[in-house]
C-alpha positions, 0 to 999 in steps of 0.5 A: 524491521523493529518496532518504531523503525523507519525505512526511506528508499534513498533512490528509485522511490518515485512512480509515475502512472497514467491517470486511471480512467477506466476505472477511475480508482488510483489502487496501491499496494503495499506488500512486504516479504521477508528473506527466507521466509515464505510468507508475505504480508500485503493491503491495498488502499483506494482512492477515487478520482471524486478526491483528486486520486488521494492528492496529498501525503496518504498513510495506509497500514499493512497487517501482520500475519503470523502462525499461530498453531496448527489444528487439525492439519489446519494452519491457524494463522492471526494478524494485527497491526504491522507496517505504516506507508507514507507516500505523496500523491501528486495528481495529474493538474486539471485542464478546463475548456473546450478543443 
């Protein structure tokens, strides 16, 4: 990708999972890799169920990573701002009462 350029999957860009009760945390994952190349660039996001799991269209960033040089036999590696993720969060809908 270039910079300014977006990228929507035209199919399979739905995902559907239970509500995570146990922990109740909704954790996502952006993670990209590149054809060729062994590295991969990835972050998470977090969203509690005290706000309805993100509900709503959410934007998170992914960090770039590059190597910088190496010193030492050590490889010294910087990042910054990389990829934006959009994606819509529709929550499971409210049920209240009693059996």
């Amino acid at each position: 990708m270039i910079d300014g350029q977006t990228f929507v999957p035209t199919e399979g860009n739905i995902l559907t999972t239970l509500v995570p009760i146990e922990t109740g945390n909704l954790v996502l994952i952006g993670t990209m890799t590149y054809e060729g190349l062994p590295m991969e660039d990835s972050s998470f996001v977090t969203y509690g169920q005290n706000v309805n799991f993100g509900a709503g269209v959410q934007t998170f960033d992914v960090s770039k990573r590059w190597l910088q040089r190496i010193v030492l036999g050590k490889a010294i590696y910087g990042s910054g701002p990389g990829y934006e993720i959009t994606v819509e969060i529709v929550p499971p809908p409210v049920v209240i009462g009693s059996k």
